[in-house]
Biotite code that builds the C-alpha atoms (Angstrom):
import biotite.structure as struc

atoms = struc.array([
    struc.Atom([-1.132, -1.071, -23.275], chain_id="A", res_id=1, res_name="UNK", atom_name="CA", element="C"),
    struc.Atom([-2.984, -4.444, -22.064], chain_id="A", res_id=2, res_name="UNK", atom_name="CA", element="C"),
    struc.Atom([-1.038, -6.793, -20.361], chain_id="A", res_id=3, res_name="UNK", atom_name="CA", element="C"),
    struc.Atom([-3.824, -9.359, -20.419], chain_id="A", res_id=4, res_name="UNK", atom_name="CA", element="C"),
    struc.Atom([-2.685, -11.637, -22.923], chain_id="A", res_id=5, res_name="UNK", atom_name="CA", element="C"),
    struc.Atom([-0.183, -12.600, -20.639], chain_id="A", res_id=6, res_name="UNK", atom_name="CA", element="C"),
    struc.Atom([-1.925, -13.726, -17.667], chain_id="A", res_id=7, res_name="UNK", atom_name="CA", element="C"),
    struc.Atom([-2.854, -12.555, -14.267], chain_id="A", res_id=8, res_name="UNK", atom_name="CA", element="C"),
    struc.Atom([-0.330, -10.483, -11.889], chain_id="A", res_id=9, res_name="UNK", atom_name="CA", element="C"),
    struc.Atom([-0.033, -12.405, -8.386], chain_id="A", res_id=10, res_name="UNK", atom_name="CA", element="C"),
    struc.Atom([0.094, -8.276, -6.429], chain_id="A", res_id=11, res_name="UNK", atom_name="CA", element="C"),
    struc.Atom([1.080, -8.501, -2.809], chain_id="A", res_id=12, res_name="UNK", atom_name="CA", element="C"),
    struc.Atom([0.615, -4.977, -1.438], chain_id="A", res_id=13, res_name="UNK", atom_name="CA", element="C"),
    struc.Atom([2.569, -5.019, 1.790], chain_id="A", res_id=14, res_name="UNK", atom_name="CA", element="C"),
    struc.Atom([2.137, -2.181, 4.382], chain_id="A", res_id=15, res_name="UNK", atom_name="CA", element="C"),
    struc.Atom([5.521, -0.852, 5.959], chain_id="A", res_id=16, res_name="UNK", atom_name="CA", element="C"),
    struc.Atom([6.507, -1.590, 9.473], chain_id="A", res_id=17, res_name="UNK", atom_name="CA", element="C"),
    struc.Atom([5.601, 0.161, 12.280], chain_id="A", res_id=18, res_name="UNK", atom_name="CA", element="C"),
    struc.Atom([7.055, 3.212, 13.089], chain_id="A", res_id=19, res_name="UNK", atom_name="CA", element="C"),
    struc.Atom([6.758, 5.628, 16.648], chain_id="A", res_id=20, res_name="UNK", atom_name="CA", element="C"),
    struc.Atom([4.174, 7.879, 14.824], chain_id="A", res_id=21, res_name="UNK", atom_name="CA", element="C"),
    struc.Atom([2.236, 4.832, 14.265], chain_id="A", res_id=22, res_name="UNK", atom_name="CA", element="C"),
    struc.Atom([2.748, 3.645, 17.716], chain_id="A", res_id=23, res_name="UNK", atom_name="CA", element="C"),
    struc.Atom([1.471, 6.863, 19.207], chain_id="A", res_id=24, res_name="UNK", atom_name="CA", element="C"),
    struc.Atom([-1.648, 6.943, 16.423], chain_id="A", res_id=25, res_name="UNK", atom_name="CA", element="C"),
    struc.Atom([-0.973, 9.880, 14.904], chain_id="A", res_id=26, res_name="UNK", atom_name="CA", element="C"),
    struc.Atom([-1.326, 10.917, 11.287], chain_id="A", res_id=27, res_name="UNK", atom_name="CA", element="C"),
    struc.Atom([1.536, 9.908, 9.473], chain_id="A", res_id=28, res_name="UNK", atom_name="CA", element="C"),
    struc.Atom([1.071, 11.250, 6.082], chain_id="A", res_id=29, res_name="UNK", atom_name="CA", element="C"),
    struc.Atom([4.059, 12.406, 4.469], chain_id="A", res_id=30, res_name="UNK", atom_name="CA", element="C"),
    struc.Atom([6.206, 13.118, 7.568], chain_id="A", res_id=31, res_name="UNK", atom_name="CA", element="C"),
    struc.Atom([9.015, 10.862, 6.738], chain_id="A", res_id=32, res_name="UNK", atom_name="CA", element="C"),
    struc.Atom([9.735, 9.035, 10.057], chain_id="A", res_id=33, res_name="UNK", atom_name="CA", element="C"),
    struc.Atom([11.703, 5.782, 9.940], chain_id="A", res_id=34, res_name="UNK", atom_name="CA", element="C"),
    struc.Atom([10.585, 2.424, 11.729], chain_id="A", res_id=35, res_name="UNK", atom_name="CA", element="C"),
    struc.Atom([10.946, 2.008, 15.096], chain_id="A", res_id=36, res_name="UNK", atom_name="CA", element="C"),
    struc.Atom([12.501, -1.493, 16.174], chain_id="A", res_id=37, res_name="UNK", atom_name="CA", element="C"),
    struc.Atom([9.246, -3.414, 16.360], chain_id="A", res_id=38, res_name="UNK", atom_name="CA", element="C"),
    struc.Atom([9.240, -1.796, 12.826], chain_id="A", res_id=39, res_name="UNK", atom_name="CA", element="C"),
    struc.Atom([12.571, -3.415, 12.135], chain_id="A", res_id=40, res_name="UNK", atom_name="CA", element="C"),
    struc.Atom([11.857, -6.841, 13.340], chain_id="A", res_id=41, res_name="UNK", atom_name="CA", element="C"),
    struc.Atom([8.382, -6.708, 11.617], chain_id="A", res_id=42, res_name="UNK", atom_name="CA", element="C"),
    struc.Atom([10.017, -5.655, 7.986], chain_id="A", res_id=43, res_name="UNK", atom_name="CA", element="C"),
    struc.Atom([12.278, -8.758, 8.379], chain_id="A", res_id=44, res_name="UNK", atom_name="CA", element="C"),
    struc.Atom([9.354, -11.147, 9.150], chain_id="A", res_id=45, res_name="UNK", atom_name="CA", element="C"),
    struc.Atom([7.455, -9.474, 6.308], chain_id="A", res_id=46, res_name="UNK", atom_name="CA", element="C"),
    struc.Atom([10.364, -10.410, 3.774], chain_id="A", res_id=47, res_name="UNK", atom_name="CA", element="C"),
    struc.Atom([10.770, -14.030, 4.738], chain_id="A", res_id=48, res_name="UNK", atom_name="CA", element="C"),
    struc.Atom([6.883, -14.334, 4.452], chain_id="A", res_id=49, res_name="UNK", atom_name="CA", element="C"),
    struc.Atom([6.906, -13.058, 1.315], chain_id="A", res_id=50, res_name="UNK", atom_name="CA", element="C"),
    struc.Atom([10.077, -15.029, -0.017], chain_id="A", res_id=51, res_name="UNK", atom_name="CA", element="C"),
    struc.Atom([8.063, -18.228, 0.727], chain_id="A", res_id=52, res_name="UNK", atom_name="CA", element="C"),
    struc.Atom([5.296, -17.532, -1.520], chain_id="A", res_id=53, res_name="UNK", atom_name="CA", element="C"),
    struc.Atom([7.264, -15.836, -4.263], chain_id="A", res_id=54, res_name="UNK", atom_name="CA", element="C"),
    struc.Atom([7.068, -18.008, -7.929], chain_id="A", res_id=55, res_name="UNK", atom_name="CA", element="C"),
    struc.Atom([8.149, -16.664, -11.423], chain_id="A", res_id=56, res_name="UNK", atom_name="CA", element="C"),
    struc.Atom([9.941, -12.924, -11.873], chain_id="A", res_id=57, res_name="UNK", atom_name="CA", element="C"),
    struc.Atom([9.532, -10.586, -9.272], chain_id="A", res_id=58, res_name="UNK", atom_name="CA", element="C"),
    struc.Atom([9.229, -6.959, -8.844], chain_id="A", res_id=59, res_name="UNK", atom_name="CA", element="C"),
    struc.Atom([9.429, -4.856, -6.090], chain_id="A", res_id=60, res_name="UNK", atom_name="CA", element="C"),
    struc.Atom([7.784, -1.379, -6.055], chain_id="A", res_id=61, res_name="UNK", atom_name="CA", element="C"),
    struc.Atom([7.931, 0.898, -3.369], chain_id="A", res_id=62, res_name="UNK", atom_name="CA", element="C"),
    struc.Atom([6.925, 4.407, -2.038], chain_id="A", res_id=63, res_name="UNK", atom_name="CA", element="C"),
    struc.Atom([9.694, 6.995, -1.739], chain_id="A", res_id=64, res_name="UNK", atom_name="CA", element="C"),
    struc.Atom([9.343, 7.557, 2.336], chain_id="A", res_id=65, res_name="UNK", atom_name="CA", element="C"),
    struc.Atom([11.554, 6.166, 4.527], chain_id="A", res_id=66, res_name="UNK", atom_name="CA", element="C"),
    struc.Atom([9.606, 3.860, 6.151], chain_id="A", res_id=67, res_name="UNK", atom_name="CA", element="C"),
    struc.Atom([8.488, 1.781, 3.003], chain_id="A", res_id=68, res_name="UNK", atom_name="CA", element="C"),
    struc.Atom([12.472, 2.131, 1.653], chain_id="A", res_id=69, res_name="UNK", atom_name="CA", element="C"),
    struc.Atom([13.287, 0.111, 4.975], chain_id="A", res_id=70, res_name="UNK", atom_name="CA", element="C"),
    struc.Atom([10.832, -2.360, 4.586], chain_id="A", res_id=71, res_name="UNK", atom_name="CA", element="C"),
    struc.Atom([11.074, -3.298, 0.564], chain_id="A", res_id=72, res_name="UNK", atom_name="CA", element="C"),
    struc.Atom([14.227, -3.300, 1.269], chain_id="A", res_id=73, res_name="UNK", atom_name="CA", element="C"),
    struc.Atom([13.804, -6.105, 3.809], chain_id="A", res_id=74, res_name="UNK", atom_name="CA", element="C"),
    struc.Atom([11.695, -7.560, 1.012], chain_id="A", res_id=75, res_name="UNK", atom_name="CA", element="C"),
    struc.Atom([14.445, -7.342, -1.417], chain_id="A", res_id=76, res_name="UNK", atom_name="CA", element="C"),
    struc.Atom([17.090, -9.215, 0.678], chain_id="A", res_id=77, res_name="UNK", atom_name="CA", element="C"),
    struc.Atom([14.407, -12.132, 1.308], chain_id="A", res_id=78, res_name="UNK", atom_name="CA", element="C"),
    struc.Atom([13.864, -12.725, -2.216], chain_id="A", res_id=79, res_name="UNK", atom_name="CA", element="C"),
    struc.Atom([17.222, -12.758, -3.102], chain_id="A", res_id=80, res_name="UNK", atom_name="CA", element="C"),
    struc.Atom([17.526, -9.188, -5.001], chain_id="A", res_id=81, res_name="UNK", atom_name="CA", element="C"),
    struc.Atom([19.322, -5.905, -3.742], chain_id="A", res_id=82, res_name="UNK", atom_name="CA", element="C"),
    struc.Atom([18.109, -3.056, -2.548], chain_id="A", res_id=83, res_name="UNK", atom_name="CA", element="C"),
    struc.Atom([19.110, -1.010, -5.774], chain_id="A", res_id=84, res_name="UNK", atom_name="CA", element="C"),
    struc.Atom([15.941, -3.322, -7.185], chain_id="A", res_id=85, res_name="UNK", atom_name="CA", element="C"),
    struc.Atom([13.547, -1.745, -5.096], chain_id="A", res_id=86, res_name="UNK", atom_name="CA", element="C"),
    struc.Atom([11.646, 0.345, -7.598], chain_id="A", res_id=87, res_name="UNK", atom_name="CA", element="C"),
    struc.Atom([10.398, 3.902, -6.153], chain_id="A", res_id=88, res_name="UNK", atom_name="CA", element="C"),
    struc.Atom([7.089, 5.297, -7.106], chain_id="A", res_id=89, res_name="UNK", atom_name="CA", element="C"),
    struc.Atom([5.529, 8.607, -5.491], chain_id="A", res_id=90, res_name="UNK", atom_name="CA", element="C"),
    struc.Atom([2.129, 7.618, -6.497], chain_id="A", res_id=91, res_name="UNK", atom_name="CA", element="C"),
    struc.Atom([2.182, 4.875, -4.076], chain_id="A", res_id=92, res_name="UNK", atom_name="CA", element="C"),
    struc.Atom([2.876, 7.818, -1.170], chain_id="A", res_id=93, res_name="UNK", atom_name="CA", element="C"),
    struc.Atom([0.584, 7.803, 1.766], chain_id="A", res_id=94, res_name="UNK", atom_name="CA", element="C"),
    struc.Atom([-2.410, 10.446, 1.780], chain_id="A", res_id=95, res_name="UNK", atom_name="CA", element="C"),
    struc.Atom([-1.552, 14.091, 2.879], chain_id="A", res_id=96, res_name="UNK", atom_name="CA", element="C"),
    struc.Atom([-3.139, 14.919, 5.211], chain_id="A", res_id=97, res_name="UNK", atom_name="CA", element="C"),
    struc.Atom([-1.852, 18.437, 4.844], chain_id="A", res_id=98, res_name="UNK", atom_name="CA", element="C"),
    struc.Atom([-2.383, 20.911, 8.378], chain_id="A", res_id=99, res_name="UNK", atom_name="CA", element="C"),
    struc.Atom([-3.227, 17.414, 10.164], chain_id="A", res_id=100, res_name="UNK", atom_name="CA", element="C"),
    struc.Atom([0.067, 15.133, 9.527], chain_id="A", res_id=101, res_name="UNK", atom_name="CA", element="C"),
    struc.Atom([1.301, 14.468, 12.802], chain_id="A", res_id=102, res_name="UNK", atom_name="CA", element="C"),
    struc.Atom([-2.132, 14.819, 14.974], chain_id="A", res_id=103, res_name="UNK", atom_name="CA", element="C"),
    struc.Atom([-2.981, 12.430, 17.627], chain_id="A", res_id=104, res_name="UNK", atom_name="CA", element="C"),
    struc.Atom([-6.135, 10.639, 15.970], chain_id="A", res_id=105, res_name="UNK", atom_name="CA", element="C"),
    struc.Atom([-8.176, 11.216, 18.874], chain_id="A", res_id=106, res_name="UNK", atom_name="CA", element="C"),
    struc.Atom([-7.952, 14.401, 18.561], chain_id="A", res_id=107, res_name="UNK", atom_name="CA", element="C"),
    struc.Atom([-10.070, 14.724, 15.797], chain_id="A", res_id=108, res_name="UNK", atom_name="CA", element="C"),
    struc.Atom([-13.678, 16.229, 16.721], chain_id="A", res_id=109, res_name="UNK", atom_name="CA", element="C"),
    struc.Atom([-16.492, 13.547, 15.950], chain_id="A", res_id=110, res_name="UNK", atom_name="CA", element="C"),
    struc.Atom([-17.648, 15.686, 13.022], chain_id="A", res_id=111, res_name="UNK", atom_name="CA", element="C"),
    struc.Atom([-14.996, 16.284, 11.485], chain_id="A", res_id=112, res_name="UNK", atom_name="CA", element="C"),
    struc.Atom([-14.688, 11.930, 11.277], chain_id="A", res_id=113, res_name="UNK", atom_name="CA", element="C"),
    struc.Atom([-18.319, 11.971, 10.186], chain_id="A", res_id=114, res_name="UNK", atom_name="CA", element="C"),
    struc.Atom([-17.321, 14.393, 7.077], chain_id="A", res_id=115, res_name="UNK", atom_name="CA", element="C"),
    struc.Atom([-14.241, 12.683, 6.339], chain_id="A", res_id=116, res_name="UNK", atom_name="CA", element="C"),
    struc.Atom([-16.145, 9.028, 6.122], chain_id="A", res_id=117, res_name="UNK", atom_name="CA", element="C"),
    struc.Atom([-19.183, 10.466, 3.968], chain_id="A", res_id=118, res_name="UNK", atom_name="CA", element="C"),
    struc.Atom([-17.415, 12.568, 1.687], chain_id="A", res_id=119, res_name="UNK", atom_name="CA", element="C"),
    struc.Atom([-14.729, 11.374, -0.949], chain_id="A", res_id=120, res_name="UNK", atom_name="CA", element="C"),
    struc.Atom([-13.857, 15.076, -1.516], chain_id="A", res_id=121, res_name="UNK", atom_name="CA", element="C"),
    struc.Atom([-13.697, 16.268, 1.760], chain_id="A", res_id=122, res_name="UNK", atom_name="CA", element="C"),
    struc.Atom([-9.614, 16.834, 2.172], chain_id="A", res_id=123, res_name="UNK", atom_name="CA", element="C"),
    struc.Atom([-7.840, 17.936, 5.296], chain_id="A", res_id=124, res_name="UNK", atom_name="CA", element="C"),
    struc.Atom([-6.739, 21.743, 4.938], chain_id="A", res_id=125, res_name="UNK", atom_name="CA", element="C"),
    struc.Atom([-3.948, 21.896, 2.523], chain_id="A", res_id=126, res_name="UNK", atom_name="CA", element="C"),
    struc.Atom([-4.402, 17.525, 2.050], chain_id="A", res_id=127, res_name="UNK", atom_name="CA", element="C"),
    struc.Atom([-5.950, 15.729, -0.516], chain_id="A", res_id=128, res_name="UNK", atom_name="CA", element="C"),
    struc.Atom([-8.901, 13.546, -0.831], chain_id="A", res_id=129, res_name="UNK", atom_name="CA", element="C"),
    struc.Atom([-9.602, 10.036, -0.970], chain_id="A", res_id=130, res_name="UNK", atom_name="CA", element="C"),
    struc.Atom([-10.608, 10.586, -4.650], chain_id="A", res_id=131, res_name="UNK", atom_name="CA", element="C"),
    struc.Atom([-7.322, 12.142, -5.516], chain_id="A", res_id=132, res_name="UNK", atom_name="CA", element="C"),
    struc.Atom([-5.375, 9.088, -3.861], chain_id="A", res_id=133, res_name="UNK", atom_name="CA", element="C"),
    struc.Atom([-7.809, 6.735, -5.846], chain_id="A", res_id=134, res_name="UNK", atom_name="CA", element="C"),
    struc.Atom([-6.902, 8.178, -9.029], chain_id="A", res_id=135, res_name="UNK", atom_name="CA", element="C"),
    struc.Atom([-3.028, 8.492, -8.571], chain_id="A", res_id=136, res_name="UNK", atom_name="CA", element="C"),
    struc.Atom([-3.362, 4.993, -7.253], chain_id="A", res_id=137, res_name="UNK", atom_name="CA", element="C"),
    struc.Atom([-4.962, 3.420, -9.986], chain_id="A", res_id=138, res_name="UNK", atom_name="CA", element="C"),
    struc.Atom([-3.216, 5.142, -12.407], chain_id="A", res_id=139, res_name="UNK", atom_name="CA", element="C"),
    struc.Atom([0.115, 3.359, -10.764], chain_id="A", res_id=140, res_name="UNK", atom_name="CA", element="C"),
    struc.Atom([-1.350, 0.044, -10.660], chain_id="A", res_id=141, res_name="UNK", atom_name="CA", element="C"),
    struc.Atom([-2.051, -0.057, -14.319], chain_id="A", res_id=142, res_name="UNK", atom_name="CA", element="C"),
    struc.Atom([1.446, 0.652, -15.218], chain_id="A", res_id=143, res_name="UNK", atom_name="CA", element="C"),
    struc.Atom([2.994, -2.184, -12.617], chain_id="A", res_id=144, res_name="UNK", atom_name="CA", element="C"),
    struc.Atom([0.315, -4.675, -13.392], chain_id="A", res_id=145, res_name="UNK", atom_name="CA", element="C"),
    struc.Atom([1.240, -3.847, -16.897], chain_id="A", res_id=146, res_name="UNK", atom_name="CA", element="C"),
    struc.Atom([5.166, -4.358, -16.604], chain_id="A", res_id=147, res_name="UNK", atom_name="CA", element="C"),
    struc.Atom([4.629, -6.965, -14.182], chain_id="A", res_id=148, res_name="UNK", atom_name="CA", element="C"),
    struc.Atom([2.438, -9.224, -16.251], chain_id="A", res_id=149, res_name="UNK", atom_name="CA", element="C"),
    struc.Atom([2.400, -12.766, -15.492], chain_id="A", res_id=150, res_name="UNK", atom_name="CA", element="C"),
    struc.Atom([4.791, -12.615, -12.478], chain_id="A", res_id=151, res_name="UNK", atom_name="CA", element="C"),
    struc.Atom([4.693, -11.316, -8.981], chain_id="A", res_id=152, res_name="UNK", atom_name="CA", element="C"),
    struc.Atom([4.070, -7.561, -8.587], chain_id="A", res_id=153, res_name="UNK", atom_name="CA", element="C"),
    struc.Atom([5.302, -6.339, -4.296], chain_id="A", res_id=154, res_name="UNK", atom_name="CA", element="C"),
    struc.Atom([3.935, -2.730, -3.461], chain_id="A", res_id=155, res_name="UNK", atom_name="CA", element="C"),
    struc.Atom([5.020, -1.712, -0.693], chain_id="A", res_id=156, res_name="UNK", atom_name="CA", element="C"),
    struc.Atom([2.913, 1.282, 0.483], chain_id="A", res_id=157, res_name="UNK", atom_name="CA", element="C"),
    struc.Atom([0.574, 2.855, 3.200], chain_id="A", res_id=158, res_name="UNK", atom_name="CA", element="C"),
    struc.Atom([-2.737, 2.561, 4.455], chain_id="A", res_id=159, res_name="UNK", atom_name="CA", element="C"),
    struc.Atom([-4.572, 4.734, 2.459], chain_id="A", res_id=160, res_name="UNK", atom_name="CA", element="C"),
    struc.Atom([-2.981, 3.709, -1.482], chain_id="A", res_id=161, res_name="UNK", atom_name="CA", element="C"),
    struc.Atom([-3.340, 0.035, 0.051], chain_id="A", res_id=162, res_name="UNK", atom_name="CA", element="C"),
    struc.Atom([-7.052, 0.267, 0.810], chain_id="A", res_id=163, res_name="UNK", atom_name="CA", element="C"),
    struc.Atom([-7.188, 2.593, -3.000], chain_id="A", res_id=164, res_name="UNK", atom_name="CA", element="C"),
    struc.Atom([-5.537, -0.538, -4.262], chain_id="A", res_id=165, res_name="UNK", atom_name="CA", element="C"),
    struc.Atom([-7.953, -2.897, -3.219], chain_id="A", res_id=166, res_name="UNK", atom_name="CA", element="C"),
    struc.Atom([-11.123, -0.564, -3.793], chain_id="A", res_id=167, res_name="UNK", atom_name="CA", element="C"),
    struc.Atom([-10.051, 0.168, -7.626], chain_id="A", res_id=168, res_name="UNK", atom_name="CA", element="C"),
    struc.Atom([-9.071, -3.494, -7.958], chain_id="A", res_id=169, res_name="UNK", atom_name="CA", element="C"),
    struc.Atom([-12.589, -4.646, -7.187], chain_id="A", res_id=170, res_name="UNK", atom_name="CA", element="C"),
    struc.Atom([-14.378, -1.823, -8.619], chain_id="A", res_id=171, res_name="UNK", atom_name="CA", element="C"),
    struc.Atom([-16.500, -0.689, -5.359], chain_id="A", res_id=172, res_name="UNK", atom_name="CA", element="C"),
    struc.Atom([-16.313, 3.120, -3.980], chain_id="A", res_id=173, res_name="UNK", atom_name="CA", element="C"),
    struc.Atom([-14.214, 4.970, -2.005], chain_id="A", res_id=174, res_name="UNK", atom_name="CA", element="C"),
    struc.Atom([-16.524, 4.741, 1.029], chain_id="A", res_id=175, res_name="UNK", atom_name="CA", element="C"),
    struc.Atom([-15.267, 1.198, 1.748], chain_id="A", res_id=176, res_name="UNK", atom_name="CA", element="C"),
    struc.Atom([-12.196, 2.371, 2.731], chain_id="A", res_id=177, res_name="UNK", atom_name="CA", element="C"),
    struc.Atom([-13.437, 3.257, 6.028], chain_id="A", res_id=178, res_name="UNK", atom_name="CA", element="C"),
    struc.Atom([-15.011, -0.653, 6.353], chain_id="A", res_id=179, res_name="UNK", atom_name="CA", element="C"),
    struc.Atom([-11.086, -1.735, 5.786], chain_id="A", res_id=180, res_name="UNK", atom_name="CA", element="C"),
    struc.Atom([-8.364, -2.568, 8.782], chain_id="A", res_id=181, res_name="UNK", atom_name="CA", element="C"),
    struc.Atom([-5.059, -2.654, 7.715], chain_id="A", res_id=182, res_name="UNK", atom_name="CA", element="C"),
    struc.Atom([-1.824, -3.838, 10.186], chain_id="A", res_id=183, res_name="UNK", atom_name="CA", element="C"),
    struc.Atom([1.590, -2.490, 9.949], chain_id="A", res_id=184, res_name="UNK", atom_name="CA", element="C"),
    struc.Atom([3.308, -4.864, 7.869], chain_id="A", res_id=185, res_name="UNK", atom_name="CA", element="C"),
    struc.Atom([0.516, -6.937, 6.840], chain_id="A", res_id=186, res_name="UNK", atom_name="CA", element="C"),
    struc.Atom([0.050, -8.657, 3.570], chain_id="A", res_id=187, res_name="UNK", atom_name="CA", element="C"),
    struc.Atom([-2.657, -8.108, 0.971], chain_id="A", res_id=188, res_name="UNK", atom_name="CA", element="C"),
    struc.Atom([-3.262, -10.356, -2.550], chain_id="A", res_id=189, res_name="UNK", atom_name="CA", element="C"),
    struc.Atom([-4.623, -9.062, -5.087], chain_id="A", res_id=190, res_name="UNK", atom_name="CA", element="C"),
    struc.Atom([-4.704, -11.148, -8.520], chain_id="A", res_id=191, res_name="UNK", atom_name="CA", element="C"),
    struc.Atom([-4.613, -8.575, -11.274], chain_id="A", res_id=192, res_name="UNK", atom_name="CA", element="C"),
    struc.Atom([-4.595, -8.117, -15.038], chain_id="A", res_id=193, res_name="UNK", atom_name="CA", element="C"),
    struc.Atom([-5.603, -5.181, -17.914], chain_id="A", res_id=194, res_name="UNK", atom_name="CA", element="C"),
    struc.Atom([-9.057, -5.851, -20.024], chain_id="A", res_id=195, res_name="UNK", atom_name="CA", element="C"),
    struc.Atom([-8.410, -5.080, -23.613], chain_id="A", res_id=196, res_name="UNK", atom_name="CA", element="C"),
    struc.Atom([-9.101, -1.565, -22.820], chain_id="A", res_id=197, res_name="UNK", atom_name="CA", element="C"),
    struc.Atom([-6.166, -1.299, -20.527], chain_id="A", res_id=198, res_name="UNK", atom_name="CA", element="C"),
    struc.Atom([-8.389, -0.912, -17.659], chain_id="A", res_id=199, res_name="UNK", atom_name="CA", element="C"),
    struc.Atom([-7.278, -2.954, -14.223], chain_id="A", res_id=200, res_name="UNK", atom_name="CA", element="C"),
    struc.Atom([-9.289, -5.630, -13.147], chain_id="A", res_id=201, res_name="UNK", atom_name="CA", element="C"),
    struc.Atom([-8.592, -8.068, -10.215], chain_id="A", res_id=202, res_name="UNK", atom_name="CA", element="C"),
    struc.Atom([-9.941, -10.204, -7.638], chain_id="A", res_id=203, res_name="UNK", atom_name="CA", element="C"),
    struc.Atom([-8.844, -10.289, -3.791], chain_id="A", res_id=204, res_name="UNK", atom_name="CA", element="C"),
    struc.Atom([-6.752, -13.320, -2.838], chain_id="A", res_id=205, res_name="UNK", atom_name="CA", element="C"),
    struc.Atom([-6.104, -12.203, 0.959], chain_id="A", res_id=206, res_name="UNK", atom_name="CA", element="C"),
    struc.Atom([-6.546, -9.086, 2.790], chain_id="A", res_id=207, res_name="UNK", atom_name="CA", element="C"),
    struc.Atom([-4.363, -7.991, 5.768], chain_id="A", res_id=208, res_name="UNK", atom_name="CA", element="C"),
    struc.Atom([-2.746, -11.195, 6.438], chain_id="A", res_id=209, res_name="UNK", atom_name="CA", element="C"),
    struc.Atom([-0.859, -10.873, 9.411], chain_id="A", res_id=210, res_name="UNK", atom_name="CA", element="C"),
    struc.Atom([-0.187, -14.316, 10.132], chain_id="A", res_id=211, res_name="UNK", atom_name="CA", element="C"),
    struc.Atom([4.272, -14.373, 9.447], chain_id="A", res_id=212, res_name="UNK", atom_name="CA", element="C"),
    struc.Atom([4.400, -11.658, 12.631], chain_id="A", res_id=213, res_name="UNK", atom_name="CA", element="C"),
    struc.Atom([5.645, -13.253, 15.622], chain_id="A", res_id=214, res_name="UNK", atom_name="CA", element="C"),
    struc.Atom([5.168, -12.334, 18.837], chain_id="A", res_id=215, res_name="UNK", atom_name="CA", element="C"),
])
């Protein structure tokens, strides 16, 4: 179905608050840690920041972990909705980074980086790749755009689906999600619609707006 007859989708793909895993930078795939209380105080300044830019019907969209729940849900009480709104999608799950969820970053050997940055299909033993988070992704953001048409689409999500987001949005390759920095609870625009073919198309607004967190 093509939703473009009914004008653009304003997307705002919000990355959840900060949890410890985070904090410690580890690999936080699919371990499914709540936020920690900067995490807390961030998910509330996310929501009101949100809430001020909100125009037309919303709809929130979130990943099934914890930590997203939490902060949609912070989203949700902003805008005036419940958390029962918050719609859950497990194609907007972070990456899985299989044997590796939970390692310290550094940790990493420097070729094993170099692999991971030059390869789309390289995948962590027992993870996935890039590729397979780019196709889940914009699988998922065909069928929001599409029931979000003309109104405001929130996905609230993780770093890598975020930066899959943006990358099938604009139609470049996976490699530029390594030239991407992305903030616990940041914001990211995205105006968004279907071409006749059903295919998404969209244009970047704002990217990693981090602007409503206070010190």
């Amino acid at each position: 179905m093509s939703s473009s007859g009914a004008g653009p989708t304003e997307v705002l793909l919000v990355r959840h608050g900060r949890t410890a895993m985070n904090a410690q930078a580890r690999l936080s795939g699919r371990h499914d840690t709540d936020l920690d209380e900067t995490g807390e105080i961030q998910a509330a300044q996310l929501g009101r920041a949100v809430a001020r830019g909100v125009t037309g019907p919303l709809r929130i969209v979130s990943s099934p972990l914890v930590r997203c729940v939490r902060t949609a849900a912070s989203v949700a009480q902003a805008c005036g909705l419940s958390e029962e709104q918050v719609e859950l999608d497990p194609r907007f799950l972070e990456m899985d980074y299989g044997d590796w969820d939970g390692r310290l970053l550094a940790d990493l050997p420097g070729d094993v980086w170099h692999r991971w940055r030059s390869d789309p299909d390289f995948a962590p033993p027992g993870g996935e790749t890039l590729r397979d988070v780019s196709v889940r992704v914009d699988a998922a953001m065909a069928d929001w755009v599409d029931r979000a048409a003309g109104g405001t689409l929130v996905v609230c999500s993780h770093v890598s689906p975020i930066k899959a987001a943006v990358i099938g949005a604009l139609g470049v390759g996976e490699s530029a999600t390594w030239r991407m920095r992305l903030s616990n609870a940041s914001i990211s625009r995205l105006s968004c619609s279907l071409d006749a073919e059903g295919w998404l198309v969209g244009a970047m607004i704002g990217f990693n707006d981090v602007s409503h967190l206070e010190p």
